[in-house]
Structures are given as C-alpha cells and as structure tokens.
DSSP file (Angstrom, degrees, kcal/mol; ACC not computed):
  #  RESIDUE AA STRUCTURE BP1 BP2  ACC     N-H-->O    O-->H-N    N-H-->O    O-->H-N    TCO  KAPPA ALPHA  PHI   PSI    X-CA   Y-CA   Z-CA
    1    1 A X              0   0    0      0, 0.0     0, 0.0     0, 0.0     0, 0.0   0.000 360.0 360.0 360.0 123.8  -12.3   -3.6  -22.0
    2    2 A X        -     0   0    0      1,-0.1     2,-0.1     4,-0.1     5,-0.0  -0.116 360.0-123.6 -40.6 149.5  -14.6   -5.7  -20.4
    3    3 A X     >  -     0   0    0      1,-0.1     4,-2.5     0, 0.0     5,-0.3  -0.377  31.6-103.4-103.7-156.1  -17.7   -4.8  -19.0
    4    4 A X  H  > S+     0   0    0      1,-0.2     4,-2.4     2,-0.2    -1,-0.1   0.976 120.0  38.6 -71.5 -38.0  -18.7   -5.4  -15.3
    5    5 A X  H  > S+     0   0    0      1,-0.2     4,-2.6     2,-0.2    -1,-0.2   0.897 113.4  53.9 -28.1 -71.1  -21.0   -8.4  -16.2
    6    6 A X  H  4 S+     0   0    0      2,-0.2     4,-0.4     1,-0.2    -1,-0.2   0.645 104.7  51.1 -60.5 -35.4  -18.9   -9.4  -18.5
    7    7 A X  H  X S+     0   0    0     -4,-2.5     4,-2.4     2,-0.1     3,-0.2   0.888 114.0  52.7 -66.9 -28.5  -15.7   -9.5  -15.9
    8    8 A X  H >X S+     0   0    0     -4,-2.4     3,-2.4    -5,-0.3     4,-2.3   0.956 107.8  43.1 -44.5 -90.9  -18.2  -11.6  -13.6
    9    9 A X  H 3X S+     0   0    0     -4,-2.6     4,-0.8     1,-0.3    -1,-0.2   0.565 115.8  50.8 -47.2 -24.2  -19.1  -14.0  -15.9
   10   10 A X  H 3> S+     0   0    0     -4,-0.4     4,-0.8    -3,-0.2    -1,-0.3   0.821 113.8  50.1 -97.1 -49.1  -15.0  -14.2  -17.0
   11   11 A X  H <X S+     0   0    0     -4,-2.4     4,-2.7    -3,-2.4    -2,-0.2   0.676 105.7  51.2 -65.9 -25.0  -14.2  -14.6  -13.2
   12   12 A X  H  X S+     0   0    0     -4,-2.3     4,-1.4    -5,-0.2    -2,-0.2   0.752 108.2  54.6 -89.5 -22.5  -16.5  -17.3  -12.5
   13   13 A X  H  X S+     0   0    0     -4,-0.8     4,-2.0    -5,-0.4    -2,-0.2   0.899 110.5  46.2 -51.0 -45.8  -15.2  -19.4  -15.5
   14   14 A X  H  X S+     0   0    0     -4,-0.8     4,-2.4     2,-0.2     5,-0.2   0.994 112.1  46.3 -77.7 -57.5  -11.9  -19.2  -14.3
   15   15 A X  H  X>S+     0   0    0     -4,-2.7     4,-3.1     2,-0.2     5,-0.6   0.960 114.0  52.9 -42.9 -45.8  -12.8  -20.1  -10.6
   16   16 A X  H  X5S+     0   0    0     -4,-1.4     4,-2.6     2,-0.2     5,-0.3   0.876 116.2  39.8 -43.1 -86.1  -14.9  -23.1  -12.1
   17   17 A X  H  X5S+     0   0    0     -4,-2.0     4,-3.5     1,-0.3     5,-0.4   0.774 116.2  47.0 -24.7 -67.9  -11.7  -24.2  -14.2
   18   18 A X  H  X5S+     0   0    0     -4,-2.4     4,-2.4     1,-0.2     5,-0.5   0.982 116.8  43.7 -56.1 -51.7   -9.2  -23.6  -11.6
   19   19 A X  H  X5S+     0   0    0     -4,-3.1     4,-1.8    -5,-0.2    -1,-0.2   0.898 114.9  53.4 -41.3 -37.6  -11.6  -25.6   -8.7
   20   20 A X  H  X<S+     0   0    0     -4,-2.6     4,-7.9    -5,-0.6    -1,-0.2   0.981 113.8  40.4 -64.0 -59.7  -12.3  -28.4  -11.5
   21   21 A X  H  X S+     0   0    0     -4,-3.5     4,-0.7    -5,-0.3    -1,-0.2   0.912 116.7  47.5 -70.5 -29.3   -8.5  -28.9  -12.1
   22   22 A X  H  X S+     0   0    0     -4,-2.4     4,-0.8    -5,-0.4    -1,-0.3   0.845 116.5  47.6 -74.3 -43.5   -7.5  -28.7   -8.5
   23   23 A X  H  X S+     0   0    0     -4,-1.8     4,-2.0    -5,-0.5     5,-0.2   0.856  92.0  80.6 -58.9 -52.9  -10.4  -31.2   -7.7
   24   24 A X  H  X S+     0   0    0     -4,-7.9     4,-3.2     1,-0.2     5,-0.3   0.903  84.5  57.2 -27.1 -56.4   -9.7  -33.8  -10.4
   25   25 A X  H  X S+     0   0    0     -4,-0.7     4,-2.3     1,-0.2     5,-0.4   0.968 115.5  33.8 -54.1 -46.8   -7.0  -35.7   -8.7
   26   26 A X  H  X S+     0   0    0     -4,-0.8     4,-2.1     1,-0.2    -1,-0.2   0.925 113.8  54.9 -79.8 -12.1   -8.9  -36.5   -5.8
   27   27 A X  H  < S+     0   0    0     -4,-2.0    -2,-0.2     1,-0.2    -1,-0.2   0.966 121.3  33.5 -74.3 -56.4  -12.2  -36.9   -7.2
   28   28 A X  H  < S+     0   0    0     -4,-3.2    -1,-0.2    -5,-0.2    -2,-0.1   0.505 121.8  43.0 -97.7  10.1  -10.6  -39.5   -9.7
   29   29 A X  H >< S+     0   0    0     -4,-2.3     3,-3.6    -5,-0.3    -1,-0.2   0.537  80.9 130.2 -92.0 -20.9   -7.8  -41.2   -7.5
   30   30 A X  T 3< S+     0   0    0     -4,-2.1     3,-0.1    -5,-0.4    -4,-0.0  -0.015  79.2   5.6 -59.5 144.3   -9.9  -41.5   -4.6
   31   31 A X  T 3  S+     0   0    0      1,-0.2    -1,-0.2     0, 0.0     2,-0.2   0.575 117.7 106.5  61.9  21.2  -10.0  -45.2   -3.0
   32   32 A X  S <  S-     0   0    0     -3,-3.6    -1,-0.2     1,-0.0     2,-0.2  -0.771  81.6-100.4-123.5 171.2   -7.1  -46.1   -5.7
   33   33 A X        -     0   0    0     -2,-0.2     2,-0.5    -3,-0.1    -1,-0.0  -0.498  48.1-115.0 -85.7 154.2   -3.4  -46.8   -6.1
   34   34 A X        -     0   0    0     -2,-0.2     2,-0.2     1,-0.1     5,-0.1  -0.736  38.3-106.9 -89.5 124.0   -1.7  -43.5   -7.4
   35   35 A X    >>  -     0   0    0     -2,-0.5     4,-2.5     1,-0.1     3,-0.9  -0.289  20.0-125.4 -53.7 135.3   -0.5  -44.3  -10.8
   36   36 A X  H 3> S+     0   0    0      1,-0.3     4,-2.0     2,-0.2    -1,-0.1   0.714 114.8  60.1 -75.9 -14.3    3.8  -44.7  -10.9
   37   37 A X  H 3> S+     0   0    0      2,-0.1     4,-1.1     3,-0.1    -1,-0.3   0.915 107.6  40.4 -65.0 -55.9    3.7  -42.1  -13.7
   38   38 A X  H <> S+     0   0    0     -3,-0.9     4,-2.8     2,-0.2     3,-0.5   0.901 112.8  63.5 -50.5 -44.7    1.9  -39.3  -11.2
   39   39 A X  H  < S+     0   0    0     -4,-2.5    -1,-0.2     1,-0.3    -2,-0.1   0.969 107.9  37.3 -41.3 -64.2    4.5  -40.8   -8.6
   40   40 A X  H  X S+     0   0    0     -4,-2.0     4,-0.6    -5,-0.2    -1,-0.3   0.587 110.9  55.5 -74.3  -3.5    7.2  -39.7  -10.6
   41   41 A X  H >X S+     0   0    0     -4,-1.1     4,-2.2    -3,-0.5     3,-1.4   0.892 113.0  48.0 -90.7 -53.6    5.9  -36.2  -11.9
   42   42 A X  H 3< S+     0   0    0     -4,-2.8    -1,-0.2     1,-0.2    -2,-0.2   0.490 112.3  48.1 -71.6  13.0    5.4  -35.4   -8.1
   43   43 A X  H 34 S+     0   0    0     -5,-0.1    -1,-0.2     3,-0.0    -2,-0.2   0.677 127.9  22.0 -99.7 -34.4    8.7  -36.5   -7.2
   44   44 A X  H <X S+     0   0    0     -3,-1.4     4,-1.0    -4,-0.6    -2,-0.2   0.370 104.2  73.6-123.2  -4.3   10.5  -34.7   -9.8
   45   45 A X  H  X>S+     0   0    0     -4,-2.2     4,-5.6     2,-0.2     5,-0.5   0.852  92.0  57.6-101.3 -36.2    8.3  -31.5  -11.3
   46   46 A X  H  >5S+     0   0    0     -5,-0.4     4,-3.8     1,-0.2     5,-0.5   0.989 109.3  49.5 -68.2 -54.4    8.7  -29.1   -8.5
   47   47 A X  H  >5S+     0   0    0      2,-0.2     4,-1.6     1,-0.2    -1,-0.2   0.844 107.2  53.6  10.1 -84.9   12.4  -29.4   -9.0
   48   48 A X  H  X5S+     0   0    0     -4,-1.0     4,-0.8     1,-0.2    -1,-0.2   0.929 106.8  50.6 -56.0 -58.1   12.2  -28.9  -12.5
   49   49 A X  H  X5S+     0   0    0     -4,-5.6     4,-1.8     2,-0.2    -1,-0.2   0.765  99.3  58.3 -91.0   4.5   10.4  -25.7  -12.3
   50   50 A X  H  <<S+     0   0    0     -4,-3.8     4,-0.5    -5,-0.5    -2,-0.2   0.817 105.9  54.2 -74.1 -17.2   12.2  -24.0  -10.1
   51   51 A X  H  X S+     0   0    0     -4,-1.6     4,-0.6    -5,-0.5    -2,-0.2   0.597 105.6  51.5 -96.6   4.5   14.8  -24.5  -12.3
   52   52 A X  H  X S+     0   0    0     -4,-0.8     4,-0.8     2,-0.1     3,-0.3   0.753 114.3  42.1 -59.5 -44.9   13.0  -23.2  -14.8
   53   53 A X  H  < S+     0   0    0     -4,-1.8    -2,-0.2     1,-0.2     4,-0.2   0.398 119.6  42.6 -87.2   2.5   12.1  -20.2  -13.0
   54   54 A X  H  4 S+     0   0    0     -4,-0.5    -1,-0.2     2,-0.1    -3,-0.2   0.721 118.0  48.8-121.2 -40.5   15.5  -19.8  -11.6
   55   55 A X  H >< S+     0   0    0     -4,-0.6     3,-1.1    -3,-0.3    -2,-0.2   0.694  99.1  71.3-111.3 -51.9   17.1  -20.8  -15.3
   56   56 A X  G >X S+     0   0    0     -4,-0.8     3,-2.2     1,-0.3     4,-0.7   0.776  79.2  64.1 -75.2 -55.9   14.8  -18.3  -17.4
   57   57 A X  G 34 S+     0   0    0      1,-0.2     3,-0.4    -4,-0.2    -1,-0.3   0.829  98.3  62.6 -43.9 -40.7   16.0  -14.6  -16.7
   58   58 A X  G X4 S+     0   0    0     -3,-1.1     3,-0.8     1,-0.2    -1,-0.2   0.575  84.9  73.4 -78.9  -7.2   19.3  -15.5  -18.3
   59   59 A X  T <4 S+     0   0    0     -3,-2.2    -1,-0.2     1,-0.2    -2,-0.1   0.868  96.4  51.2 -69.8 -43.9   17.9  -16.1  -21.6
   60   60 A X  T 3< S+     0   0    0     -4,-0.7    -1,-0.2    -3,-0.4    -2,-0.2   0.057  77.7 124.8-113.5  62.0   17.4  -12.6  -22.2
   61   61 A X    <   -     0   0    0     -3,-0.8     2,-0.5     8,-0.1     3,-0.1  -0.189  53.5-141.6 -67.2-178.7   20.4  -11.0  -21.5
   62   62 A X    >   +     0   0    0      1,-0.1     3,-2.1     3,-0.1     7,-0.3  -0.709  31.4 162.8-107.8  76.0   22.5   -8.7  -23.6
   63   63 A X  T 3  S+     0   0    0     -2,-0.5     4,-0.1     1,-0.3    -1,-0.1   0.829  72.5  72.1 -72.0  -9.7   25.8   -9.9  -22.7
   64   64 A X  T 3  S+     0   0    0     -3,-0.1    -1,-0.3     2,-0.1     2,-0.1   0.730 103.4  56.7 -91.1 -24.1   27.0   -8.2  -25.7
   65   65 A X  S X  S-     0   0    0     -3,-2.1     3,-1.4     1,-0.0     2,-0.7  -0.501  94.4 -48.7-110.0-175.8   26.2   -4.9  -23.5
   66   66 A X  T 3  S+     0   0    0      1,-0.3    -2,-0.1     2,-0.1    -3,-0.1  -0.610 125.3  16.7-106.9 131.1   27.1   -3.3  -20.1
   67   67 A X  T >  S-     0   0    0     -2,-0.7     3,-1.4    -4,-0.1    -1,-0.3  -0.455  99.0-138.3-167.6  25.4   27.2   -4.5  -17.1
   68   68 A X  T <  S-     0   0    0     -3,-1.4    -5,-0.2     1,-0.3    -2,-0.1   0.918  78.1 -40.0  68.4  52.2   27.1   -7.8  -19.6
   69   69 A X  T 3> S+     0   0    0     -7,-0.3     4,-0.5    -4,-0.2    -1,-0.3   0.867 103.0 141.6  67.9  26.3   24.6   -9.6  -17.2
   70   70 A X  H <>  +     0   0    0     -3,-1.4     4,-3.1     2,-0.2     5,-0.4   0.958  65.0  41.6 -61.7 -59.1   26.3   -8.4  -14.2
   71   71 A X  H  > S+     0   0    0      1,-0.3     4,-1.3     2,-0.2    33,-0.2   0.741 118.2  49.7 -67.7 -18.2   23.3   -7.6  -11.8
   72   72 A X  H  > S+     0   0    0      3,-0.2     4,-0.7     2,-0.1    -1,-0.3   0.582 109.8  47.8 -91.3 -27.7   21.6  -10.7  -12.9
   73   73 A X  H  X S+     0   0    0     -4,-0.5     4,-0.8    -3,-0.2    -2,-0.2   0.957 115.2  45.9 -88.7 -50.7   24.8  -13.1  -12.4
   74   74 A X  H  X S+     0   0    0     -4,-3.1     4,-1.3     2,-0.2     5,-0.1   0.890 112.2  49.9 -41.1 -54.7   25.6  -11.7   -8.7
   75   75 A X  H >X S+     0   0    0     -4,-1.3     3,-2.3    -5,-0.4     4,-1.5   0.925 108.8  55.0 -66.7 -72.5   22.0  -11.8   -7.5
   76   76 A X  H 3< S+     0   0    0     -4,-0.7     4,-0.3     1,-0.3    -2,-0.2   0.470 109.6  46.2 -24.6 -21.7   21.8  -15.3   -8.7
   77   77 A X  H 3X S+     0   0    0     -4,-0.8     4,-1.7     2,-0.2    -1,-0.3   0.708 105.6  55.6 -87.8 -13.0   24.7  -16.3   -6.8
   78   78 A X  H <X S+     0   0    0     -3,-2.3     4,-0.5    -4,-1.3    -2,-0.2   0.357 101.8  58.6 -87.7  -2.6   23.9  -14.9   -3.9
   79   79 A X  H  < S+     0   0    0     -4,-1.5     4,-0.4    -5,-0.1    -1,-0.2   0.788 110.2  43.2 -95.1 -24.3   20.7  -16.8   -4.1
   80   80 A X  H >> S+     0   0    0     -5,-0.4     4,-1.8    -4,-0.3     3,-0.6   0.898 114.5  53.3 -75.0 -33.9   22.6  -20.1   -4.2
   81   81 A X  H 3X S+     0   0    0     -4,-1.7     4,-1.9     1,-0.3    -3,-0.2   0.785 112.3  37.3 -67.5 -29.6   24.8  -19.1   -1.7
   82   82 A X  H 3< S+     0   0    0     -4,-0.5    -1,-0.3    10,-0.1     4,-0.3   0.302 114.0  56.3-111.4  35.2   22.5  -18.0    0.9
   83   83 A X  H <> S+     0   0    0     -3,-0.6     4,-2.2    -4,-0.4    -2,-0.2   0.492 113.1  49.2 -56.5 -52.5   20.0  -21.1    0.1
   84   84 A X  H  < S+     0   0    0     -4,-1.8    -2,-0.1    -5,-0.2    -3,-0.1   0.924 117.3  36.1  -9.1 -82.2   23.3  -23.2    0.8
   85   85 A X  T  < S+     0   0    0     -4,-1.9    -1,-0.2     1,-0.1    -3,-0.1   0.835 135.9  20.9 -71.1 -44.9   24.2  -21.5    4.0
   86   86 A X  T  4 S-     0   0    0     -4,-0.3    -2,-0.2     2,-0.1    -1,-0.1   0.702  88.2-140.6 -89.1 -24.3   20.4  -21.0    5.5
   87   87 A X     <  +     0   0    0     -4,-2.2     2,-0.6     1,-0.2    -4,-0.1   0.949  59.2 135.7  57.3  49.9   18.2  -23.8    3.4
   88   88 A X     >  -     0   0    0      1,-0.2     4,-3.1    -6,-0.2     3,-0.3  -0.872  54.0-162.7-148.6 145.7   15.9  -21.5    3.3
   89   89 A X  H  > S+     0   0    0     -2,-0.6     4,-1.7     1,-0.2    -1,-0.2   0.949  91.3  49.1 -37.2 -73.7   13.5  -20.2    0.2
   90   90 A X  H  > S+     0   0    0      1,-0.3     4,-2.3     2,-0.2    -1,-0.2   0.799 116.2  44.8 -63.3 -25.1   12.1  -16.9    1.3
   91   91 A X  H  > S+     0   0    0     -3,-0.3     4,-2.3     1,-0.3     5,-0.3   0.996 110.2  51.7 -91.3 -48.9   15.7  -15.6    2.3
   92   92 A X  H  X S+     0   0    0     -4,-3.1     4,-1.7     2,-0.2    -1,-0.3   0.771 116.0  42.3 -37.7 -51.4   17.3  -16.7   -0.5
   93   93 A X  H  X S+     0   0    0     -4,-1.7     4,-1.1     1,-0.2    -1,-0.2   0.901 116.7  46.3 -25.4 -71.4   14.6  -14.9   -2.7
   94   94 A X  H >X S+     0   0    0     -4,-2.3     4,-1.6     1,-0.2     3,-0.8   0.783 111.6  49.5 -85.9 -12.7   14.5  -12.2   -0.9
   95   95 A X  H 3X S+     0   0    0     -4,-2.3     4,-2.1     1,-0.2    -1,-0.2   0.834 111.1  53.0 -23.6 -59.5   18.4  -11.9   -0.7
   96   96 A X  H 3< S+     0   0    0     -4,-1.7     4,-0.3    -5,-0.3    -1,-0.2   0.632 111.1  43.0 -74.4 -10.1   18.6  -12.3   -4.2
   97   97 A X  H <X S+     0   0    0     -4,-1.1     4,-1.3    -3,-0.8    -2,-0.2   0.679 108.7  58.0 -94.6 -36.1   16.1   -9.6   -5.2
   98   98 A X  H >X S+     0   0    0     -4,-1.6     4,-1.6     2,-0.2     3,-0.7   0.926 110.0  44.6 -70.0 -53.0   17.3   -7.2   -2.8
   99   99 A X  H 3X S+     0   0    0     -4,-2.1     4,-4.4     1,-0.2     5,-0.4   0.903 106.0  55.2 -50.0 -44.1   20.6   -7.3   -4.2
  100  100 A X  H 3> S+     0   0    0     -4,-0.3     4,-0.6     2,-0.2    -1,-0.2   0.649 108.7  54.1 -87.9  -9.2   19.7   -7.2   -7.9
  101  101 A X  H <X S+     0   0    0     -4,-1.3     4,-2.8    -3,-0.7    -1,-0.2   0.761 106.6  51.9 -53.9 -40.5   17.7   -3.8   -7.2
  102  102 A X  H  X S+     0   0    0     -4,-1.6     4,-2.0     2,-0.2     5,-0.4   0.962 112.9  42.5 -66.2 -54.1   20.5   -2.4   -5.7
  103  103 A X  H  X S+     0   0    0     -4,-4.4     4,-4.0    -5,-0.2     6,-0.3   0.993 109.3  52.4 -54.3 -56.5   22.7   -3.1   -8.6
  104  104 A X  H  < S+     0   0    0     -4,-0.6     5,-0.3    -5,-0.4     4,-0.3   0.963 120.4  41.5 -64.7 -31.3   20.5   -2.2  -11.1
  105  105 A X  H >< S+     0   0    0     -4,-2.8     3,-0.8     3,-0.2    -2,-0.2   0.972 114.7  47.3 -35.8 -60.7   20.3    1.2   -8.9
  106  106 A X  H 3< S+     0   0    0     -4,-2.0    -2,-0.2     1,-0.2    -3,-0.2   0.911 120.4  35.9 -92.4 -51.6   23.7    1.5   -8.1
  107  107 A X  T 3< S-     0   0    0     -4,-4.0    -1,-0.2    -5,-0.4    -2,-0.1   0.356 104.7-129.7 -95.2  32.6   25.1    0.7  -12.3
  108  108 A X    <         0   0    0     -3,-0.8    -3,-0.2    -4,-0.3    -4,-0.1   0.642 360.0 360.0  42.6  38.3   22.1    2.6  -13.3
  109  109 A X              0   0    0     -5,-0.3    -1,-0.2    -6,-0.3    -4,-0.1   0.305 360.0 360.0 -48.6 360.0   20.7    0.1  -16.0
C-alpha cells in the first residue's frame, strides 16, 4: 500500500501524463493541416470501440452451462432494440443493464 506521499506524488504523474496526452494534439497540429491518417482514426475508432465494448462480455461465457449465456444475450438485444427505436445511448445502456440485473436475479446466477 502506498503511503500518503507516495499516493501524491503517484497522482500528480498521472494528471501530468493524462494532461500531456490530451494536450499533444493541439499543441502539435496547431496552425496545420490534420494529417489523413488522424482523419480516418477519428472517423472510424469511436465506432470500433464500442464495438469492442459492446463485443467483449460474450467472450467469456460458459455456454456449455445454464442459462447458456441467456441474461447476457437478451440484455444485449434489448440494447440494440431500444438504440434502434429511441437513438439514444444512455437508454439503451441503461435498458440493457437493468434488464441483465433482473435476469441474473430472477435465474439466480
């Protein structure tokens, strides 16, 4: 365990880091053309990870056991279905999360 100092010192690294990397882009794009590589990562990455993050839970199931990926396969459609129907994030989220407590409640996993 850190000690208090020692979390200080630990926290103010990290702010440094995070500010630095959050800073870069403009500090070294500013008064230039955005490179067509950058173009395309910011066109295409949020994308990608949400379907990574959306993708990921299904890697570890057990289908081999019960409810065989049940509570996980239901909320996940009901988060595509009510993104669909509303277009919108937070309900979809929270739709899909609220559901997939209840299940895992309800078939006692």
């Amino acid at each position: 365990m850190l000690s208090v100092p020692q979390a200080f010192t630990a926290s103010l690294a990290m702010a440094a880091v995070i500010l630095f990397c959050r800073a870069l882009p403009f500090l070294f794009f500013s008064g230039k053309k955005t490179p067509r590589f950058l173009s395309f990562v910011e066109l295409y990455m949020p994308a990608l990870a949400m379907t990574v993050l959306a993708l990921s839970p299904y890697a570890s199931l057990n289908w081999s056991e019960a409810p065989h990926g049940l509570p996980e396969v239901l909320a996940g459609l009901l988060v595509v279905l009510l993104h669909l129907w509303k277009r919108n994030a937070l309900v979809s989220i929270l739709g899909g999360a609220g559901m997939y407590m209840v299940l895992e409640r309800v078939l006692g996993v």
